[in-house]
N, C-alpha and C positions, 0 to 999 in steps of 0.2 A: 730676745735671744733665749731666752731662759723656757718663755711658754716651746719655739720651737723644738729646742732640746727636749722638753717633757713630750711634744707631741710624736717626736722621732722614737725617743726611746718605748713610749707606749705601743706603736706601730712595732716597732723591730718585738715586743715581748709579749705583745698577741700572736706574731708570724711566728715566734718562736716556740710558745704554746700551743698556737693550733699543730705546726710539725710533730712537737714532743708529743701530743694526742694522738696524731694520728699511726705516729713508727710507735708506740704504746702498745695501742689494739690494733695492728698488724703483725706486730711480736706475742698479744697473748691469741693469739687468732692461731699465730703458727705454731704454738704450742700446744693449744686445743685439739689441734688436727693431729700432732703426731703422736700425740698421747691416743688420741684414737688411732692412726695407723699400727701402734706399737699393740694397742694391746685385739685390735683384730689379728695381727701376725701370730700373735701368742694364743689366741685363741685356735686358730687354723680352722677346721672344717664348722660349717654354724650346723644346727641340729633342725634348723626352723628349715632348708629348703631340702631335707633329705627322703626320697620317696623310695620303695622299693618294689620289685616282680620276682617272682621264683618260680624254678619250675625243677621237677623232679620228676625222672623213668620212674612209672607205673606196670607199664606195659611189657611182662615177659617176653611173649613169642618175639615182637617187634625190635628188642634191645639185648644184646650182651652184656653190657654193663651200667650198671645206675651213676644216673649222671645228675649233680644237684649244681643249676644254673642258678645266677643271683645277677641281678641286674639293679642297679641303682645311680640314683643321681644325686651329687650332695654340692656345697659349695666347699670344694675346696681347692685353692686355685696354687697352682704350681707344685701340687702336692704328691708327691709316688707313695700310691696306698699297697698296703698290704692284709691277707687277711690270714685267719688262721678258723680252719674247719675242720672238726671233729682231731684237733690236735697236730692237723699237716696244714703246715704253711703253704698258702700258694698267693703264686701273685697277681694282682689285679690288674686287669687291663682297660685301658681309656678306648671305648664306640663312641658312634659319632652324638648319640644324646646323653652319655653320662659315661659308667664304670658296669664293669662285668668280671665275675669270678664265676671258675667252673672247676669241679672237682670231681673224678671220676675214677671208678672202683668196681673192680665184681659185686656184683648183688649180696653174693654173702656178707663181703666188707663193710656197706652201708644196708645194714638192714632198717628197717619200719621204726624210726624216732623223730625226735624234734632236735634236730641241728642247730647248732647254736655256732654263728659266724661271723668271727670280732673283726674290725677293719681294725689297724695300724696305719702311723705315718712311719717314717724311715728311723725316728727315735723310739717311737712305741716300739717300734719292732724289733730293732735291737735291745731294748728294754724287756722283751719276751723274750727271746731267744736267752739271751742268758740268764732269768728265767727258770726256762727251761733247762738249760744246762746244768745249775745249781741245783736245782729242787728246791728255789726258795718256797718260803711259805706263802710273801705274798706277790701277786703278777698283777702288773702292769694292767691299767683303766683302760680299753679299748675307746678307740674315739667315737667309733657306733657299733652296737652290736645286734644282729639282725638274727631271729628266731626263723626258721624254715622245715616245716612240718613233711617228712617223706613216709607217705601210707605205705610205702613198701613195693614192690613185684608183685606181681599178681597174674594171670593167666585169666585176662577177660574173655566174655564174650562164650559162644557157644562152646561145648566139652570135642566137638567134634569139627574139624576144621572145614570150611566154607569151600576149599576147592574140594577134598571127597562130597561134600551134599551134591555140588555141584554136577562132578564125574558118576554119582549114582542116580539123578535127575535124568541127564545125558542120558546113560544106557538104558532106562526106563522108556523113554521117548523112542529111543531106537529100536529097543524090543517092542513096542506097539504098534511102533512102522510098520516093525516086518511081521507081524503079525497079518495086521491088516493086508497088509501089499498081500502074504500068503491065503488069506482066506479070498480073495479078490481075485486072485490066477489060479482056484480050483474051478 
């Protein structure tokens, strides 16, 4: 009676060991995990998948006003960005392969520099913004901040526009027509 009892209670306090093992490291598993969920949340955008394009009006004749496009991809998921360019806030818009900001001004307004365009999340940015308002001394870490070089307006290409060459081409052809044609009907 006695062996059975030891054999029972043995049985029951391995089943109950192996359980207490296993809800153990399923409890430090699920804390594993949300210590990492918590502190990717707190990180917000990662730096590792962020690629960027830019493009800036060069081209006087063709443009009225200079336009500095920024095109980028980053991981930040659920996130409403914002950015701030040359001092004016605008705001970022989600394309179908990433983010896009675009700022746009008479040519005098953005003349020939290196633009420097901080992203914001919805706290950074209210974190600038007042900021700004205060004059503090110090402003707010942008979460990326993207340098985009604009060589300026410029007036490429020939001093003399392509449709006069064209129109004095023309008439040349046509004075040697009639030229011809007239030496040909004396």
């Amino acid at each position: 009676n006695h062996l059975l009892f030891r054999t029972l209670s043995s049985g029951i306090n391995a089943e109950y060991g192996q359980h207490y093992y296993i809800t153990n490291n399923l409890r430090n598993m699920l804390s594993v995990l949300l210590v990492l969920a918590l502190a990717q949340a707190s990180y917000g955008c990662s730096s590792d998948s962020f690629s960027v394009t830019s493009y800036t009006t060069t081209n006087l004749p063709l443009a009225t006003e200079t336009a500095i496009i920024v095109e980028f991809t980053a991981d930040c998921p659920d996130s409403k960005l914002t950015a701030v360019i040359a001092g004016e806030v605008v705001p970022v818009y989600g394309i179908k392969d990433g983010y896009m900001v675009t700022l746009v001004k008479e040519h005098s307004a953005l003349p020939a520099s290196a633009y420097t365009v901080d992203l914001y999340d919805e706290s950074g940015i209210a974190a600038y913004k007042n900021h700004d308002k205060e004059s503090s001394a110090e402003a707010p870490a942008p979460i990326h901040s993207v340098t985009v070089n604009h060589p300026g307006v410029s007036k490429e290409g020939l001093p003399i526009q392509t449709e006069f060459i064209v129109m004095v081409a023309s008439l040349l052809v046509w004075w040697g027509a009639n030229s011809v044609k007239a030496k040909i009907s004396e």
